[in-house]
N, C-alpha and C positions, 0 to 999 in steps of 0.2 A: 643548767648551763655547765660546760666543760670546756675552759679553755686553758688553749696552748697552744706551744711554739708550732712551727709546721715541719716539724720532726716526721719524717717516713712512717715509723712508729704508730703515729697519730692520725695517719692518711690513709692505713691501708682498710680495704675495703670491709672485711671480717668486723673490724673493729667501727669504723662508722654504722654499719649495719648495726651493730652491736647496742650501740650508743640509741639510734636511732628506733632499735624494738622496745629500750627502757623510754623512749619519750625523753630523752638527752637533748638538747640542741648543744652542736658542738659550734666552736669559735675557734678560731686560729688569728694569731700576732699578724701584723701587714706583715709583706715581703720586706726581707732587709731591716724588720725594726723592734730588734728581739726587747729591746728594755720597755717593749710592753708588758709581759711579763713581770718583770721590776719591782711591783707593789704588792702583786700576790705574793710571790717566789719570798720576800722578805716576812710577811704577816706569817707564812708557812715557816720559813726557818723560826721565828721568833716563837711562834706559839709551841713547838718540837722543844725548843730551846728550855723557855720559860714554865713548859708547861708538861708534855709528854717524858721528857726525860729527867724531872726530877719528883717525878710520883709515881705509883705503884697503881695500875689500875689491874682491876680483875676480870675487865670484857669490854668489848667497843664501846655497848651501853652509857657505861660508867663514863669513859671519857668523852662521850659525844655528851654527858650532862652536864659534863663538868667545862665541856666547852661553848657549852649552853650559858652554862652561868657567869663565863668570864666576859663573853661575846654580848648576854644580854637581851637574848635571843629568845620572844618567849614559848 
């Protein structure tokens, strides 16, 4: 799942393709009601906050573990 605002960005056709050869289903916010977004957009600043920018990692690996372990995710 991939969602987000309905940013042109996010609309144009390359990129839904794109989405859509990984087997992505993409999702877009209703018209006019961006603080859908809201919950994510904050879990994301927080985890950058709390968690990417005050440790050293050495590959995605590492931090996708480590965000395994904070998440709980098994």
């Amino acid at each position: 799942m991939f969602h987000t605002d309905r940013g042109t960005n996010y609309r144009v056709k390359t990129f839904c393709a794109y989405l859509k050869s990984l087997g992505v289903t993409q999702s877009f916010s209703r018209v006019r009601a961006p603080y859908n977004n809201c919950v994510m957009e904050s879990v994301f600043s927080n985890l950058k906050r709390e968690e990417l920018y005050r440790s050293k990692y050495h590959s995605e690996n590492d931090f996708r573990t480590a965000v395994d372990k904070i998440y709980d995710f098994p």
